[in-house]
N, C-alpha and C positions, 0 to 999 in steps of 0.2 A: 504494500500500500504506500510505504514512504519514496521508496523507485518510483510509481505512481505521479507522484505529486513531485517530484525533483525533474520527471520530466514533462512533467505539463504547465509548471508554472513559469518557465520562460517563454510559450505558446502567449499563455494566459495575459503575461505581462505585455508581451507585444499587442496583442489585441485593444489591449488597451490604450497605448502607447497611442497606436491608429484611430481609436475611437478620440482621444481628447487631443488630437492634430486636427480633427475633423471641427471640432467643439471653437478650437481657437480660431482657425480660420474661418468659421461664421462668425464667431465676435470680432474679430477682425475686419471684417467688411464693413458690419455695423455700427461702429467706432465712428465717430465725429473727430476731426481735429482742431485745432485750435483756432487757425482761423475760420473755418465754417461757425464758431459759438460768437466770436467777436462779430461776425455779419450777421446774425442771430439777432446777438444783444443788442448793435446797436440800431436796426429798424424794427425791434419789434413791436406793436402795440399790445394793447389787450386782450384780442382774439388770439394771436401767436402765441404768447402767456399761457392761454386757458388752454388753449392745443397742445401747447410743450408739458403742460401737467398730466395731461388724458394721454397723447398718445408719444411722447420722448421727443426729442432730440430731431433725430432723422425724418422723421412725418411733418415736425413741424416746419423746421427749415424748407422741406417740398411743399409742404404748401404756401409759405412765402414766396418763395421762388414762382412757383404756380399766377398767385396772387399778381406778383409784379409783373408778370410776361403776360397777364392778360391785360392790364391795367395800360400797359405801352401799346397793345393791338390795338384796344380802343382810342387811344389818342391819337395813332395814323390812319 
């Protein structure tokens, strides 16, 4: 039983290894940098605010961004 487990737990460990490379590189994508939070902060209003509490960081920023490219359509 202990042969058993001396050779399956470096299997075991690799698996895992693979599973939380997987983990980091989706936080990794989803990560904001620094200056993405300064363009953030400094046009946010209220709604962005209330958005960035509900749904983080990433969503809100897109819907600023959102926000502004249509706000420029309608003025040409």
């Amino acid at each position: 039983m202990q042969g058993l487990a001396v050779i399956a737990f470096p299997f075991l460990l690799l698996l895992f290894a693979l599973a939380m490379e997987k983990v980091q590189a989706n936080l990794d994508r989803l990560s904001v940098g620094r200056a993405q939070v300064d363009e953030f902060l400094e046009s946010a209003d209220e709604t962005d605010v209330s958005n960035l509490a509900k749904t983080g960081l990433p969503a809100a920023l897109d819907e600023l961004r959102n926000r502004r490219s249509g706000s420029r359509d309608e003025s040409e």
